[in-house]
C-alpha positions in Angstrom: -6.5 101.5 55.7 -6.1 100.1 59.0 -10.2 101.0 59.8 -10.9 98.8 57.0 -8.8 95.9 58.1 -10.3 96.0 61.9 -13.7 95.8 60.1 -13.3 93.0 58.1 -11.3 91.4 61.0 -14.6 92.6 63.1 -16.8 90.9 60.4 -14.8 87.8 60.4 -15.0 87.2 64.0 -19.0 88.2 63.8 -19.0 85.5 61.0 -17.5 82.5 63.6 -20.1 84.0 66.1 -22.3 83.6 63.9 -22.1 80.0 62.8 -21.0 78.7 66.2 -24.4 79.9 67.7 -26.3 78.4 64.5 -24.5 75.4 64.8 -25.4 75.2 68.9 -28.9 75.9 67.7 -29.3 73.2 64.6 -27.4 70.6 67.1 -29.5 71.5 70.7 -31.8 68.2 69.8 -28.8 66.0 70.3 -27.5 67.1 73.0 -31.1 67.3 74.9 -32.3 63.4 73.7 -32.4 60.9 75.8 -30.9 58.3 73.1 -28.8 59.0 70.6 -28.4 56.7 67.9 -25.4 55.4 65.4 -22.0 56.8 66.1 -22.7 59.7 67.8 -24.4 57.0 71.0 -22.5 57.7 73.5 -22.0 60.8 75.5 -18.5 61.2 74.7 -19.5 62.8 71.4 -22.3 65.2 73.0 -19.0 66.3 75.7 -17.0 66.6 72.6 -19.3 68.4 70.6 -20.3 70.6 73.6 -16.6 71.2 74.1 -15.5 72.1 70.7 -19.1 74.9 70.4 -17.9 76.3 74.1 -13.9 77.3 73.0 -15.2 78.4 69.8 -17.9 80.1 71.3 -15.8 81.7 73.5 -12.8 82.5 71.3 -15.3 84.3 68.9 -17.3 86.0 71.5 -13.8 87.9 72.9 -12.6 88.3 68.8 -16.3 90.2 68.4 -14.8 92.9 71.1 -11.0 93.0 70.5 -11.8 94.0 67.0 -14.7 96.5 68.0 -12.6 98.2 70.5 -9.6 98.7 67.6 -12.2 100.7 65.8 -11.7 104.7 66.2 -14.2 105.7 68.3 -14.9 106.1 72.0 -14.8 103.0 74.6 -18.7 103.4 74.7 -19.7 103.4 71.3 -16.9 100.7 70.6 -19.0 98.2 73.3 -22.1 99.1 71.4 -20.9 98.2 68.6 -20.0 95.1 69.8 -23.1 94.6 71.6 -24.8 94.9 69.0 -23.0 93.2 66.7 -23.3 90.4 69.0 -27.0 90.3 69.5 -27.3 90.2 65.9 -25.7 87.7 65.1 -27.5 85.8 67.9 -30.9 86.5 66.5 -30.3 85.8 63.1 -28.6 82.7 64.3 -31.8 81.7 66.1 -34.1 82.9 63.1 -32.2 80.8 60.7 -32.3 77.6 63.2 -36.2 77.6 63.8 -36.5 78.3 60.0 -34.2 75.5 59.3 -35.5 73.1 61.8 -39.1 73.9 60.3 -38.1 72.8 57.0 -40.7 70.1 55.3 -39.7 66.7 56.1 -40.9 63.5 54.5 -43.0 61.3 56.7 -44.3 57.9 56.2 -48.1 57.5 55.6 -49.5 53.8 56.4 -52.8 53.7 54.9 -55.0 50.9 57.2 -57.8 48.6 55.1 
């Protein structure tokens, strides 16, 4: 039983990898412009937001490996595991990002007589 609960404590940790990466990745335009607009103007909210991605990034990253070294196996394959795991997560993350940033937006067409 315990196997199982390291896994889906493994999976859940993957899962807040995962959407702390996509989230870095849907949000890189903000942090990147030159002005930011609204609420969000100053750069108190780009340091917060940069903040709060780091610690979860961070927390998640060292959850990914505590949980993939609790799994029975040796050290070795326990780190691949996690590499992998890792990487992943990371690609998909940046798949899912460039699809969603791609997505069809609606644009304003002036039509000149």
């Amino acid at each position: 039983m315990t196997i199982y609960l390291d896994l889906g404590l493994l999976l859940a940790a993957l899962t807040a990898f995962f959407f702390t990466v996509l989230c870095y990745f849907l949000i890189s335009r903000f942090f990147q412009a030159k002005r930011r607009r609204g609420i969000l103007a100053g750069d108190g909210a780009a340091f917060l937001a940069a903040g709060g991605l780091f610690i979860a990034f961070t927390a998640s990253f060292i959850e990914v490996f505590e949980f993939a070294f609790r799994l029975p196996y040796p050290a070795m394959i326990d780190l691949g595991i996690g590499l992998t795991a890792v990487f992943l997560a990371s690609a998909t993350a940046h798949l899912l990002a460039k699809r969603l940033s791609k997505a069809p937006t609606t644009k304003r067409v002036t039509v000149s007589r």
